[in-house]
C-alpha positions, -999 to 999 in steps of 0.1 A, spaced: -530 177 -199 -522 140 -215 -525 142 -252 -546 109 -263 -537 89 -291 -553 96 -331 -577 74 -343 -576 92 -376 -554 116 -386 -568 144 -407 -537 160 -422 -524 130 -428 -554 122 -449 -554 153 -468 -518 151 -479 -528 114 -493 -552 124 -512 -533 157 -526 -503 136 -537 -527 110 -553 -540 136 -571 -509 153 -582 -497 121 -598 -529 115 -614 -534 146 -628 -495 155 -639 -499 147 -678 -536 162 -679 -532 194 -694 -552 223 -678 -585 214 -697 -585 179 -689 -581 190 -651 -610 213 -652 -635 181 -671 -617 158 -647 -630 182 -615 -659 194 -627 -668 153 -632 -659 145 -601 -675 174 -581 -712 163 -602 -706 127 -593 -714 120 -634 -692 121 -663 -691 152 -683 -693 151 -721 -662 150 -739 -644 139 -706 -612 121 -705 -597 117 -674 -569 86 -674 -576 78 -639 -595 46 -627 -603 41 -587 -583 16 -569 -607 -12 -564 -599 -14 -522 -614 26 -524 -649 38 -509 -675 44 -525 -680 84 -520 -644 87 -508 -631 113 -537 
């Protein structure tokens, strides 16, 4: 059987997104993580949140 050629490639994908997050996150201490999730899991900001991160303007909307 001929393997066909990617179009996307999942796993590549994920281990973007995971390093992104990494370096985002890596002078959040554990609170800030948690209000930085739990804002981005609701879709609005959380009281009291303060995450240091700002979308790359060439991002999708809904892509994180």
């Amino acid at each position: 059987m001929k393997k066909s050629e990617k179009s996307f490639d999942a796993v590549q994908m994920m281990r973007q997104i995971r390093d992104r997050l990494s370096t985002q996150c890596k002078e959040m201490t554990f609170e800030e993580q948690k209000r930085y999730i739990r804002e981005r899991l609701s879709g609005k900001p959380t009281r009291g949140a303060t995450c240091r991160w700002q979308p790359p303007h060439s991002a999708e909307p809904g892509f994180l």
